[in-house]
Backbone as JSON, one array per atom type, in Angstrom:
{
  "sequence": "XXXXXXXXXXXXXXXXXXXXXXXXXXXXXXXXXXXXXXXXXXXXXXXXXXXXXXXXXXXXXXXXXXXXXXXXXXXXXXXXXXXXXXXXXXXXXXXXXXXXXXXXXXXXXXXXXXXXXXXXXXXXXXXXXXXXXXX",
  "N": [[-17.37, -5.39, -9.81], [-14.15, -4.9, -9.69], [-11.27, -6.86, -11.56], [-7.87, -7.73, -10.71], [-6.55, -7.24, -12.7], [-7.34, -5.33, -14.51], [-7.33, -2.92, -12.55], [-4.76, -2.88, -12.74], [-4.22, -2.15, -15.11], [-5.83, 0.47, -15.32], [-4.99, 1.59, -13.55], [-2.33, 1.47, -12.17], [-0.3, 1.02, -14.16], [-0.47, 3.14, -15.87], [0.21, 5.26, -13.98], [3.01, 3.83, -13.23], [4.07, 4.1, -15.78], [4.3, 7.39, -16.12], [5.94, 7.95, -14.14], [7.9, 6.55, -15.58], [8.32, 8.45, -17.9], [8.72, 10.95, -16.82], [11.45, 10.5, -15.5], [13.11, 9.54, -17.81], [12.36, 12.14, -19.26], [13.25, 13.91, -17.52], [15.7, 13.35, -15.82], [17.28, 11.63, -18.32], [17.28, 13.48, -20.17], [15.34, 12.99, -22.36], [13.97, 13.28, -25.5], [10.7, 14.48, -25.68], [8.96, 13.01, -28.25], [10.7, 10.86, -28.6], [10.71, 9.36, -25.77], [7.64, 9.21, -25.64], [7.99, 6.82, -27.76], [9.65, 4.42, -26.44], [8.4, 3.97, -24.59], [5.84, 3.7, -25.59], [3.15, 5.0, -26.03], [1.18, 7.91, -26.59], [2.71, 11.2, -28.31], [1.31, 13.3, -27.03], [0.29, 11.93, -24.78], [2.56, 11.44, -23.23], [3.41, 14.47, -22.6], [1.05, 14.95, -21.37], [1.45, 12.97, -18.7], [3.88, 14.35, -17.81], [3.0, 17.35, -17.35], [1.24, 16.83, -15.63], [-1.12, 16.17, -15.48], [-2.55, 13.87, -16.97], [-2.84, 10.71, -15.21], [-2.94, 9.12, -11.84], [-2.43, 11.33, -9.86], [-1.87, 11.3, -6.93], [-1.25, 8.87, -6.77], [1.31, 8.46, -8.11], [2.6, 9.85, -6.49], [2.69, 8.27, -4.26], [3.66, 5.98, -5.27], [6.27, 6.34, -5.77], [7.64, 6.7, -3.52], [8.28, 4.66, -2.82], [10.9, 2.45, -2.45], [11.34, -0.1, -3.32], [9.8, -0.06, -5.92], [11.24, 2.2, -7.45], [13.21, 1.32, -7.55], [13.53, -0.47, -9.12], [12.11, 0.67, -11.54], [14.17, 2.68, -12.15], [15.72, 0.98, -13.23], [14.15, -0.27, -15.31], [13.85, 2.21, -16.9], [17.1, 2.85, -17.82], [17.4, 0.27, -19.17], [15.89, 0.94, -21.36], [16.79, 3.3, -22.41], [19.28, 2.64, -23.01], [18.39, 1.39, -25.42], [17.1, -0.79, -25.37], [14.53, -1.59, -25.6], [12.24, -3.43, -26.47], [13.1, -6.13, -24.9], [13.45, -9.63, -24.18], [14.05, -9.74, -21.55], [13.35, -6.41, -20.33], [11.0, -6.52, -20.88], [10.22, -8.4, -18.5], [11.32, -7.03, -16.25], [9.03, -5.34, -16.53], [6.89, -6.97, -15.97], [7.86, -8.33, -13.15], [7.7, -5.99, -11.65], [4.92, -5.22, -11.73], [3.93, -7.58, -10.65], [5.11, -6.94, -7.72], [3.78, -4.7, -7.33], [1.29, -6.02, -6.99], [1.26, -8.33, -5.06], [2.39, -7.1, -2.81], [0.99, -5.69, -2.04], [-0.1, -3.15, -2.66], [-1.9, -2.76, -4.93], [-4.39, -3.15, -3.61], [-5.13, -1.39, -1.97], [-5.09, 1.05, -4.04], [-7.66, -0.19, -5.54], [-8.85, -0.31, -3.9], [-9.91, 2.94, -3.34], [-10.49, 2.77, -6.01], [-13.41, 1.36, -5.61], [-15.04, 1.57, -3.13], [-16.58, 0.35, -2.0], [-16.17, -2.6, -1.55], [-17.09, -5.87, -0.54], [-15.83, -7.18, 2.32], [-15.11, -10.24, 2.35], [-14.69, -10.93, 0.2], [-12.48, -9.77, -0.7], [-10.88, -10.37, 0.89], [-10.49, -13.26, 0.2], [-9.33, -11.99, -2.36], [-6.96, -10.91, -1.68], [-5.69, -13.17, -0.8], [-5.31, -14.77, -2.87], [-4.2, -13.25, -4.13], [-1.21, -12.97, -2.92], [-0.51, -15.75, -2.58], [-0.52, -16.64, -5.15], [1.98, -16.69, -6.68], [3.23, -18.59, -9.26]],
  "CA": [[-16.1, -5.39, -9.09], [-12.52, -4.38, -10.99], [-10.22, -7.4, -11.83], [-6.51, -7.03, -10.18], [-5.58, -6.9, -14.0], [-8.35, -4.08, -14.55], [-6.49, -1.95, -11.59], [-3.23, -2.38, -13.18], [-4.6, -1.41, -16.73], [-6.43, 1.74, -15.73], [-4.28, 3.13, -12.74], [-1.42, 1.21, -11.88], [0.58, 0.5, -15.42], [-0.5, 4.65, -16.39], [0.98, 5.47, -12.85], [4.95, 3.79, -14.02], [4.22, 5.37, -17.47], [4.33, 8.35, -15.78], [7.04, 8.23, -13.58], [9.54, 6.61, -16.22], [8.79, 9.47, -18.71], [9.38, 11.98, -15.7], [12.98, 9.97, -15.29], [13.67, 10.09, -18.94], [13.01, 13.3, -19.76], [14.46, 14.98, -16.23], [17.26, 12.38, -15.68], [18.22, 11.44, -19.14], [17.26, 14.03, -21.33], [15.21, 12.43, -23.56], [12.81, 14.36, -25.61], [8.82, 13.84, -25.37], [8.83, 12.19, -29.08], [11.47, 9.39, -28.16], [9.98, 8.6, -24.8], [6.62, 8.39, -26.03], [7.83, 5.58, -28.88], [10.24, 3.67, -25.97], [7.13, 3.85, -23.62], [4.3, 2.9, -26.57], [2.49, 5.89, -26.34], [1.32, 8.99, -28.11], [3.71, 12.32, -27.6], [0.35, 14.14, -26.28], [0.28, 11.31, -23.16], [3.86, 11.99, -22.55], [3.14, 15.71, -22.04], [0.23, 15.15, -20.18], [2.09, 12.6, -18.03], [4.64, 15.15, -17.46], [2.57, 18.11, -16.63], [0.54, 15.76, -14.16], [-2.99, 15.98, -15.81], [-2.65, 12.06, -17.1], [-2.67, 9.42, -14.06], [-3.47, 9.63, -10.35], [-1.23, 12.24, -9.05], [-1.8, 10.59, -5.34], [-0.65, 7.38, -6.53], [2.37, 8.36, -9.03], [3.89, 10.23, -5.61], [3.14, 7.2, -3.56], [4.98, 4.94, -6.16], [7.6, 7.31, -6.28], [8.66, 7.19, -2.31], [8.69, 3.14, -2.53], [12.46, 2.29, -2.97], [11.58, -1.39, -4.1], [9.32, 0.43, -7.02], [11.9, 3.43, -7.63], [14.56, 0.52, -7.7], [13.0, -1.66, -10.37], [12.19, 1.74, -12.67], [15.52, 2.78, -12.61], [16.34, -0.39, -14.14], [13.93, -0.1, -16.77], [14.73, 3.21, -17.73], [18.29, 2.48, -18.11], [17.3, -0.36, -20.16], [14.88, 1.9, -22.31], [17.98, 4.44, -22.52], [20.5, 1.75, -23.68], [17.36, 0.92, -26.48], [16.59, -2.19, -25.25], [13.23, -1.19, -25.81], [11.29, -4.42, -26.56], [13.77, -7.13, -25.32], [12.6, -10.06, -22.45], [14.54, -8.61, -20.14], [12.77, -5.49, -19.53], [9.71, -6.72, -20.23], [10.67, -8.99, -17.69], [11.31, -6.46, -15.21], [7.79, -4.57, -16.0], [6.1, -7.82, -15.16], [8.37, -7.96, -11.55], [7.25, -4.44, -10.9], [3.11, -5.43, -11.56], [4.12, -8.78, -9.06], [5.78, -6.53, -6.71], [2.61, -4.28, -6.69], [0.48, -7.34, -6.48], [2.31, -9.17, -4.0], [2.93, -5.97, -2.0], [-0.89, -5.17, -1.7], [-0.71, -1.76, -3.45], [-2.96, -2.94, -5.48], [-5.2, -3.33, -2.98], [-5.13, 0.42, -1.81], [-5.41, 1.46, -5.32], [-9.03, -0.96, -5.27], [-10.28, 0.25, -2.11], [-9.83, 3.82, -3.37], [-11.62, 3.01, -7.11], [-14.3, 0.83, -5.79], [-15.02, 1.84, -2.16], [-17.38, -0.79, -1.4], [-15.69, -3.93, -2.1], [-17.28, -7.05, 0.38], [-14.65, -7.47, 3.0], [-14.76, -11.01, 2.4], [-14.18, -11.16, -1.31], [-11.55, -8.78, -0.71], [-9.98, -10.9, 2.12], [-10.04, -14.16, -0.74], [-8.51, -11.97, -3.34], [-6.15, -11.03, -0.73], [-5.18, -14.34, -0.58], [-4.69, -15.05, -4.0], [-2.37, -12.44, -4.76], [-0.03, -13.3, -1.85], [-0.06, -16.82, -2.87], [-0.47, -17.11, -6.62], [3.55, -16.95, -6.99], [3.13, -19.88, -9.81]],
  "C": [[-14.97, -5.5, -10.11], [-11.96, -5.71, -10.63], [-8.86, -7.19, -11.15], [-5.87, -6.2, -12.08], [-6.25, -5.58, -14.48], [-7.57, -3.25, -13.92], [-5.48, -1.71, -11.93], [-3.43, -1.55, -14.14], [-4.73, 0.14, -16.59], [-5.83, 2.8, -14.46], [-2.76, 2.55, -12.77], [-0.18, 1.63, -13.04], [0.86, 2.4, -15.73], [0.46, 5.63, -15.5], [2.95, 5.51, -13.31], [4.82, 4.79, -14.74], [4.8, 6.57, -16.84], [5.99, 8.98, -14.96], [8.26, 7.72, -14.33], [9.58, 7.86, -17.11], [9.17, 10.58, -17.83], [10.92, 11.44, -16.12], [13.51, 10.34, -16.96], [13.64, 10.95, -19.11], [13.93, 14.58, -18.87], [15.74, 14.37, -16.28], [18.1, 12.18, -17.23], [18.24, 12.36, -20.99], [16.36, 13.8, -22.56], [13.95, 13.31, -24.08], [11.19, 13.2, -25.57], [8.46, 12.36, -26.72], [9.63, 10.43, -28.71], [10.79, 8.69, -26.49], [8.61, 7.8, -25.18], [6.68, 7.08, -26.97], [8.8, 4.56, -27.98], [9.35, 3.41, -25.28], [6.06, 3.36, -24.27], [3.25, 3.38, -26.2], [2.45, 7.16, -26.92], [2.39, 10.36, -27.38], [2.59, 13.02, -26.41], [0.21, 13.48, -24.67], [0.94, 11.9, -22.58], [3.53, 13.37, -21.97], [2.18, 15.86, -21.23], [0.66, 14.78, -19.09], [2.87, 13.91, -16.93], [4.29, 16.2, -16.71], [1.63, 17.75, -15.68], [-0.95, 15.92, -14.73], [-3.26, 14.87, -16.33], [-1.95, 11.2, -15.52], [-2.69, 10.16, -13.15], [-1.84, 10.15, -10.38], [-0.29, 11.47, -7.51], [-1.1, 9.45, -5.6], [0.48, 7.23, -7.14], [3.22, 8.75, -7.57], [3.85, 8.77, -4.73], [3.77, 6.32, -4.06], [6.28, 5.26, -6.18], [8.48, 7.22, -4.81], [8.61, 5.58, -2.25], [9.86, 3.26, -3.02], [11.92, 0.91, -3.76], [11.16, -0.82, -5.66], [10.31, 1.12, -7.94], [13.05, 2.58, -8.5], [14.59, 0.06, -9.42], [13.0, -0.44, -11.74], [13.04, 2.32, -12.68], [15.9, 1.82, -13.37], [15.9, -0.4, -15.19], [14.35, 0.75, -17.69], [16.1, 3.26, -18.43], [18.31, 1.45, -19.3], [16.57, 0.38, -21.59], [16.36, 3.43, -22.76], [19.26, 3.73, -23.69], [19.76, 0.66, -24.83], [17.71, -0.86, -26.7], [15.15, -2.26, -24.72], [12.06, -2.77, -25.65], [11.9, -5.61, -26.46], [12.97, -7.78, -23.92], [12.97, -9.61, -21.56], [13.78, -7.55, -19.59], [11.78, -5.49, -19.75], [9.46, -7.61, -19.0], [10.54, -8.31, -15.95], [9.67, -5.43, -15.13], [7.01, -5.72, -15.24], [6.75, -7.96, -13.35], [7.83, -6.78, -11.25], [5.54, -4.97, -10.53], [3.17, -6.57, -10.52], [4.27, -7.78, -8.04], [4.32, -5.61, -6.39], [1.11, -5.31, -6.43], [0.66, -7.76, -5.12], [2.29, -8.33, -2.73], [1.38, -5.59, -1.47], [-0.94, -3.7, -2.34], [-2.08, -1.75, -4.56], [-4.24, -2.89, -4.88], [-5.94, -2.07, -2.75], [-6.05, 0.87, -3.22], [-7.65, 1.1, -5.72], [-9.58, -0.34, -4.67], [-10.29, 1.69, -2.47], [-11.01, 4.49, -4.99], [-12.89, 2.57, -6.75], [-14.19, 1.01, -3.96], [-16.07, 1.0, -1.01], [-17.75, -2.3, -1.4], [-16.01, -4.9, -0.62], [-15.95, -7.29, 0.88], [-14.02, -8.74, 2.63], [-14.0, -11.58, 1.1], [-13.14, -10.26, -1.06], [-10.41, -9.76, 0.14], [-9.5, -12.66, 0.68], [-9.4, -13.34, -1.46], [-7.43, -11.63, -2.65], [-5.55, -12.32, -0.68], [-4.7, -14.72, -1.68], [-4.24, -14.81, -4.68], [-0.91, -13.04, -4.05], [0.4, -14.82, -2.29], [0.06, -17.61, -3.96], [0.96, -17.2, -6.84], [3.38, -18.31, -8.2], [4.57, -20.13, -9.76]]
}
């Protein structure tokens, strides 16, 4: 059984990636080389990103029609634009985004879609201890 932090790692986190280098290079211009080194990956991701053959497709558009999600990665980008690349602040706001898909249950989805035969009941505890871990 996948970890919540596992789910972020190998869909969720690749998922953003995806949709801030979309925003940077549609919205602000930025070329593939500079995204990939504000984002902290290689140029070849970026382009895969871009042409949609890196990260779930299904799950970059469903990230993409959440406003709370959309909201938050505007913000980063902007911060990643105004090269405030590695400050707390916007790491700040990636961790709010991975809460917000925690918290939110997307994560959950995401789960039930890699691992399709997850015990209701263990599912129903980790359920619980997303919603209420808030430390």
């Amino acid at each position: 059984m996948l970890l919540p932090s596992e789910i972020e790692a190998k869909s969720l986190i690749p998922a953003i990636r995806a949709i801030l280098a979309k925003k940077l290079i549609n919205e602000y211009k930025m070329k593939e080389e500079v995204v990939a080194k504000v984002i902290g990956v290689t140029q070849a991701a970026i382009s895969n990103y871009i042409r949609g053959t890196r990260g779930d497709t299904e799950l970059i558009n469903k990230l993409s029609a959440i406003v709370e999600v959309m909201n938050k990665v505007d913000d980063i980008a902007q911060d990643l634009v105004a090269n405030r690349i590695y400050t707390p602040r916007t790491m700040a706001k990636f961790v709010e985004l991975c809460n917000f898909m925690r918290y939110s249950l997307i994560i959950c989805d995401v789960h039930h879609k890699m691992e399709a035969n997850i015990d209701e009941q263990v599912c129903e505890l980790c359920k619980d201890s997303l919603i209420g871990s808030k430390f």
